[in-house]
N, C-alpha and C positions, 0 to 999 in steps of 0.2 A: 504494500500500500504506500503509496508515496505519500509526503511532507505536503499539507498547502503550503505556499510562502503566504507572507505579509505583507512581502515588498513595498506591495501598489497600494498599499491601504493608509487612507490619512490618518487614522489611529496613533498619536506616536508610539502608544504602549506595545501595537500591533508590532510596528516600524523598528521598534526597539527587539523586540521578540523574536524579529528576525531574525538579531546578529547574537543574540547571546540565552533565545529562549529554550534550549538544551540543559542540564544540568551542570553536566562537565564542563560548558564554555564558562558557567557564571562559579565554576570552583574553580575552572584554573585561572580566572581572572583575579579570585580570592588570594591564591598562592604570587600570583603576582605581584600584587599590592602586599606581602609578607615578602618578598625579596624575590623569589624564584625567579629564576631566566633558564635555565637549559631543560632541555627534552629530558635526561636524565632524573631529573630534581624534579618535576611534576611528575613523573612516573611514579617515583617511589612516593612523594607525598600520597600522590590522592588513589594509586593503587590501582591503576587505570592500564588496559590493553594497550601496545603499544600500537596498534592500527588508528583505534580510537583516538588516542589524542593529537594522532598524526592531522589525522580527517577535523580534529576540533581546533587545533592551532592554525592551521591551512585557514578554517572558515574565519578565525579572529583577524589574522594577519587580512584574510580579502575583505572584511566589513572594516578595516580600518581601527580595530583596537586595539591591534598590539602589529608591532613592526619583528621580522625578522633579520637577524645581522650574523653575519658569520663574525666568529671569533678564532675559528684557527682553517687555517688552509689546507693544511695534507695531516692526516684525512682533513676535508673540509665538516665544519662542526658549526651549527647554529645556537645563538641565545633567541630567546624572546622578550619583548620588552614593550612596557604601555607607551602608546601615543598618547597623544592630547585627549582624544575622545574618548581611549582607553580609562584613563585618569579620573574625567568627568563623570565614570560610573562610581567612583566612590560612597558618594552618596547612597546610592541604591544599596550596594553594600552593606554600608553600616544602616540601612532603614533596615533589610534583610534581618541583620544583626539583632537588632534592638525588636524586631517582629516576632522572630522565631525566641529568644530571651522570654517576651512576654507570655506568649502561648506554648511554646513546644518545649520549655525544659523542666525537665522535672527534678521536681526539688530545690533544685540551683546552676544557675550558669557555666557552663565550661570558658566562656569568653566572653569579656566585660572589653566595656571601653572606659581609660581610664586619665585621669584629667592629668597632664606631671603637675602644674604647680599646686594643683589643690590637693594632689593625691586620693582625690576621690570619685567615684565612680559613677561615670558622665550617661545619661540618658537621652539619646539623641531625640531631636525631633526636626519637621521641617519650618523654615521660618523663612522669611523674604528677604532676599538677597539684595534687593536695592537699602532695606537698611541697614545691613549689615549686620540684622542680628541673627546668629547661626551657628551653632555648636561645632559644627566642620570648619576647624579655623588651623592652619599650617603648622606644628608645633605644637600645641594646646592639650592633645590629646595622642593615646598612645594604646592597642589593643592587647591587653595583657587575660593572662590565664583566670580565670574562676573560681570560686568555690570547688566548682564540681570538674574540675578538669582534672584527668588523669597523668599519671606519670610522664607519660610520653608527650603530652601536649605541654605541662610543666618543662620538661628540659627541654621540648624543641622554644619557649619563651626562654629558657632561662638562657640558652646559647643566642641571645639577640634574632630572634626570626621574628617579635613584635615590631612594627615600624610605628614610627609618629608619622599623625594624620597631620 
């Protein structure tokens, strides 16, 4: 059974759904925005076929979210890397975040967003960007482990794989 596309449709949500409405586009776009760049490094994070995420980085790189760059020539070996539009999903992201936080965990959080100067833990919302007031500020905030985060999610934060937002 083939995919509808969205392409043609003025929806932006549709229009959006396009490029990243797959699971695996919008988790490796996750591991992205946590540092990852090689084919290798998304594999073993998210434990994904290596067919599949050939077919999913291919789709990101041609909808314009993340760039392809080679980093060694013989053998020839590529990273991946957000563009601009790539970027501007962030948002989505941490809404995702703070969505699934709300309803889908039980008990407690494995991933908090967390403020550095306040050191405490930031709950995002949307807000208007013409006045600049907005949680998603450069610097500000920073995605660290949970309550309920398990070991391995613990040292993959504690070796710096959290990035500041």
């Amino acid at each position: 059974m083939e995919r509808k596309s969205f392409e043609g449709m003025q929806c932006p949500i549709a229009r959006s759904l396009e490029r990243v409405g797959e699971w695996w586009s919008i988790l490796i776009l996750r591991d992205a925005f946590y540092g990852i760049t090689r084919f290798d490094e998304f594999q073993k994070s998210l434990g994904i076929a290596p067919n599949m995420l050939t077919r999913r980085l291919k789709g990101l790189v041609e909808s314009g979210l993340m760039e392809r760059r080679e980093y060694n020539a013989r053998p020839p070996r590529y990273e991946y890397v957000l563009t601009k539009t790539g970027q501007d999903f962030r948002p989505v992201l941490l809404s995702l975040l703070a969505w699934g936080n709300k309803h889908f965990a039980e008990g407690a959080a494995s991933v908090l967003i967390k403020n550095i100067k306040t050191n405490k833990i930031a709950v995002p919302v949307l807000t208007d960007q013409v006045s600049g007031e907005e949680i998603i500020a450069s610097g500000k905030f920073k995605i660290v482990a949970g309550p309920a985060a398990d070991d391995k999610l613990r040292q993959r934060f504690a070796s710096g794989y959290e990035g500041t937002l």
